[in-house]
C-alpha positions in Angstrom: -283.1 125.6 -19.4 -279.6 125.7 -19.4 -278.5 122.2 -19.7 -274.7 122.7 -18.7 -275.4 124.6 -15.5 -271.7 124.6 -14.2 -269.4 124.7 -17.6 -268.5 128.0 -19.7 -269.4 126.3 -23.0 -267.3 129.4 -24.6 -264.0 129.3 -23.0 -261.5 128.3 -25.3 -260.9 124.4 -24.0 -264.8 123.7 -24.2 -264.7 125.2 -27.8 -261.5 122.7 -28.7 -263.1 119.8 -27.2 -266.7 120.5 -28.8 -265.2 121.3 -32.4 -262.7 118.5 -31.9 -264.8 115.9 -30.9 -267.0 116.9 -33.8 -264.8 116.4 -36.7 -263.7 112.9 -35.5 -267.3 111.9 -35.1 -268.1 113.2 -38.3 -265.2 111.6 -40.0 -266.4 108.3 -38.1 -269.6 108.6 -38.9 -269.2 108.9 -42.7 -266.8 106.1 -43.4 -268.5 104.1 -41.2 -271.1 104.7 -38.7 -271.7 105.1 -34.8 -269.6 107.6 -34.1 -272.2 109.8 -32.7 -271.5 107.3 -29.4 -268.6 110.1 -29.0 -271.3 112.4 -28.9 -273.8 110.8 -26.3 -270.6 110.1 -24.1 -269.1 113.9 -24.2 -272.1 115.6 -23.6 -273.5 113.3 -20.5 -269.9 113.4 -19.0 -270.7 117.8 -19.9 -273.7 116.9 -17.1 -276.1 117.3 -19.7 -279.1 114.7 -18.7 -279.6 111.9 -21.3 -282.8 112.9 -22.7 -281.0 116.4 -24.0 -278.1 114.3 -25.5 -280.2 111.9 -27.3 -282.1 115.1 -29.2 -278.7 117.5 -29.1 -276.2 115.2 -30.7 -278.6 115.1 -34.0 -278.4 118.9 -34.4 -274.6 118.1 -35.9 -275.6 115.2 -37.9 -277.9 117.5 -40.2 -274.8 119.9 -42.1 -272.3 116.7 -41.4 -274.6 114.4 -43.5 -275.6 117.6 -46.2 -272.0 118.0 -46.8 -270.8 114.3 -47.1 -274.0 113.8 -49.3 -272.7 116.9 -51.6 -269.5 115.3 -51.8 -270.2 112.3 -52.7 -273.1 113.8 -55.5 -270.4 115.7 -57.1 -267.9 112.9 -57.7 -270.6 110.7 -59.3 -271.0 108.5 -56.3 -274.2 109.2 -55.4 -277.8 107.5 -56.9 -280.5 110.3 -56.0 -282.8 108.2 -56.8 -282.5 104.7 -55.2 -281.6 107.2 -51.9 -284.9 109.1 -52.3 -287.0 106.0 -52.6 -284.8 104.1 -49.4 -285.7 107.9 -47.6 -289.6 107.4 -47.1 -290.3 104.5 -45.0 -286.6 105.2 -43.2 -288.0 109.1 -42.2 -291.5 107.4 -41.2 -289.7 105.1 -39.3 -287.9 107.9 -37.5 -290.4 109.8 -36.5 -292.1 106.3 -34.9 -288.7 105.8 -33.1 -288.4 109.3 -31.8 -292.2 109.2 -30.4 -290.8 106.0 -28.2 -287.2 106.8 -27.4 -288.5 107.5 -23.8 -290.8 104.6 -22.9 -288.3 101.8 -23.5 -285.9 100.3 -21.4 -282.8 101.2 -22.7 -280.4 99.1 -20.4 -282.0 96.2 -22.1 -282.3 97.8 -25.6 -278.1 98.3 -25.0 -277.6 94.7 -24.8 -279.8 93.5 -27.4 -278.2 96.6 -30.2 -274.4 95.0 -28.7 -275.6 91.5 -29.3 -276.1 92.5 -32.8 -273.2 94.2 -33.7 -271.2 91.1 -32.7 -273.5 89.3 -35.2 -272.8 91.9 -37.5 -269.1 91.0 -37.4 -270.2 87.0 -39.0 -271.7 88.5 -41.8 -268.6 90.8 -42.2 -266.0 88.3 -42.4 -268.3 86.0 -44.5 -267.5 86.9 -48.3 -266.2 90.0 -47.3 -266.2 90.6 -50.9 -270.1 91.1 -50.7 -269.1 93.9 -48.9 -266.3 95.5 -51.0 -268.6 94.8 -54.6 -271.7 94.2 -53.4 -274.2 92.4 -55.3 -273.9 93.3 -59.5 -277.0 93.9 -61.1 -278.8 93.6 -57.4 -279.7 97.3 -57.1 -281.5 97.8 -60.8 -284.1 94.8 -59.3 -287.2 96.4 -58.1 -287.4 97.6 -54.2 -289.3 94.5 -52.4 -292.4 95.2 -49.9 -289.6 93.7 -47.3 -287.4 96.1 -48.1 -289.3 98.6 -46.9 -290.3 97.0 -43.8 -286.6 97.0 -43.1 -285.6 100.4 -43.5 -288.5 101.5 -41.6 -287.1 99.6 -38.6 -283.8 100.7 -39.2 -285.8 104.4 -39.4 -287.9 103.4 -36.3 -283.8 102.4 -34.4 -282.3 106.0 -35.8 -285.1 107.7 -34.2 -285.1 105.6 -31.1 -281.1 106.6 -31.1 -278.9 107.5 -33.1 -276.0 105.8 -32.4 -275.2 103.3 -34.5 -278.0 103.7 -37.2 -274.9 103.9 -40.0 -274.0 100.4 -39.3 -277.3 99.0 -39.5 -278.4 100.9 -42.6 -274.9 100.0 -44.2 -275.8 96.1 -43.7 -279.0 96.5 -45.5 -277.4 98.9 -48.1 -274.7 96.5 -49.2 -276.0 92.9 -48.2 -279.7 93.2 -49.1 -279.8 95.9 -51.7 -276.4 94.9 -53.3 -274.4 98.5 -53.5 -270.4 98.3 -52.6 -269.5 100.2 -49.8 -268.2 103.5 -51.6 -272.0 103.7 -53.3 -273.4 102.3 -49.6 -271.7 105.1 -48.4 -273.2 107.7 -50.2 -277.0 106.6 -50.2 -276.3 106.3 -46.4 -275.4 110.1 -45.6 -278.4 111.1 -47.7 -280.9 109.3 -46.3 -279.7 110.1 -42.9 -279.9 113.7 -44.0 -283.4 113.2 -44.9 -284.8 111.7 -41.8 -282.7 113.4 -39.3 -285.1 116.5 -39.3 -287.9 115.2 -38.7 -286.7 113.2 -35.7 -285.1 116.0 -34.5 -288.4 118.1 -34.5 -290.1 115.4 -32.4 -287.2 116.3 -29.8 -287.1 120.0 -30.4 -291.1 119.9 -29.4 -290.6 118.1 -26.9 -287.9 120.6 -25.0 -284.9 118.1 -25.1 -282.4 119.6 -27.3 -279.6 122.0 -26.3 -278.8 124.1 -29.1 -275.8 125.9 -28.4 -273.9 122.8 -27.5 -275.0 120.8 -30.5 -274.2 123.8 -33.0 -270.6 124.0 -31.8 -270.4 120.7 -32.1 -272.3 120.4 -35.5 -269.2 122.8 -36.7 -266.8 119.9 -36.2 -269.4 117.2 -37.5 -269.2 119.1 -40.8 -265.6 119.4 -41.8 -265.4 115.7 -40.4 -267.9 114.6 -43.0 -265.8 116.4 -46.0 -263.0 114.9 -44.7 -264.7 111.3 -44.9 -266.6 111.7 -48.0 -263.4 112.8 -49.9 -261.4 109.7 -48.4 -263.7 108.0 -49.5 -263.8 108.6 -52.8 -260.2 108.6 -53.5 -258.9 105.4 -51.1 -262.5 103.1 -52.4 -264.2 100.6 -50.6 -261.6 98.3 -48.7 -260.3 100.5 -46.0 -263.8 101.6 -44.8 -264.0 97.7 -44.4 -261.2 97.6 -41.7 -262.5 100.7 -40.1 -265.9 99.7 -39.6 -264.8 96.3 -38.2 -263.0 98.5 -35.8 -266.2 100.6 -34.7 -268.4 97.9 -34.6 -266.2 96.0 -31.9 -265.5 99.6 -29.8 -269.2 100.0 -29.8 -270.2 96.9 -28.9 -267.5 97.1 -26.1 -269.2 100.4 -24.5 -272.8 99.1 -25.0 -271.5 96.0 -22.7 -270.2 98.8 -20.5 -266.3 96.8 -20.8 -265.6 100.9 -20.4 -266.9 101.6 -17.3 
């Protein structure tokens, strides 16, 4: 099935706009999280049906997470093993949420996900220097059975859809497990990179992923998350702060549909 019917997906303005797009998502997505909304929106507005963008946009989130995570390994920012740990009940909980993307109302999913980033916006401004230094010493403590009962919803949500999943996981990363937002960072991209495949497959068996358009895309996503990772690494925690306050607040304002 060709799932942009009426568009030449190679003329020279679809390729602009596909690569484009993908390196400001990937830059977003990195530093903070959610900007794979960019994604779902382009691609619908492309005329591709909802179900394809849901399993397309994570095609570009698989080398745009491998090459943040390498990044951020290299520089000494990232813990392998605190990310492979957080990885198992997050990819369970992936492949849970992918099973069920289509049998729940997602109008009503919207609002309760846009209710929450608001929320999430209290427990940002609250100390904000839990989220700039995390918690010291909170990350050597031993991984709680809770713990894991929350990443695999946070899994179960990333599988369910993607957008959005950075934010959440970020929250847990720095305010339950203690890690300041450079180090948040890093575990995040690798544990996305985990999960993301197995998610995908559900998708990819079940015919709803169009892979020329996510590829092209997934070109952008890349040098966007080497762009981000680097940033990172070299600016430190504070600015993400600011920038994810700013993608929480856009997010929340399309999820309301203030956009149109």
């Amino acid at each position: 099935m060709n799932c942009l019917e009426n568009i030449d997906i190679w003329s020279p303005q679809m390729l602009a706009i596909l690569i484009g797009s993908g390196i400001l998502i990937g830059i977003i997505n990195t530093l903070a999280g959610s900007g794979t909304a960019i994604s779902y929106g382009l691609f619908m507005w492309l005329g591709m049906p909802p179900s394809f963008a849901n399993g397309s946009v994570r095609i570009g989130v698989v080398p745009q997470t491998f090459a943040a995570a390498w990044n951020f390994y290299r520089k000494g920012k990232l813990e392998l093993r605190s990310a492979l740990l957080i990885s198992i009940p997050m990819t369970v909980g992936s492949v849970v949420g992918a099973g069920i993307a289509v049998s729940i109302n997602q109008d009503l999913f919207r609002i309760i996900i846009g209710a929450s980033m608001v929320l999430m916006l209290v427990f940002i401004f609250y100390k904000p220097e839990s989220w700039i230094h995390g918690k010291p010493g909170a990350h050597d403590k031993k991984i709680e059975w809770w713990h894991w009962l929350l990443y695999f919803a946070i899994g179960v949500y990333g599988g369910f859809i993607h957008i959005g999943v950075g934010i959440f996981l970020l929250a847990a990363l720095v305010l339950v497990s203690g890690y300041d937002l450079v180090r948040a960072n890093s575990l995040k991209v690798f544990v996305v990179l985990i999960y993301t495949p197995f998610a995908l497959a559900v998708f990819m068996l079940s015919g709803e992923v169009c892979y020329i358009v996510g590829l092209i895309s997934a070109l952008g996503n890349t040098l966007g998350g080497i762009i981000a990772s680097n940033y990172a690494v070299k600016y430190g925690a504070k600015p993400l702060r600011w920038i994810l306050i700013a993608v929480i607040l856009v997010f929340s304002a399309h999820l309301f549909g203030l956009f149109g």
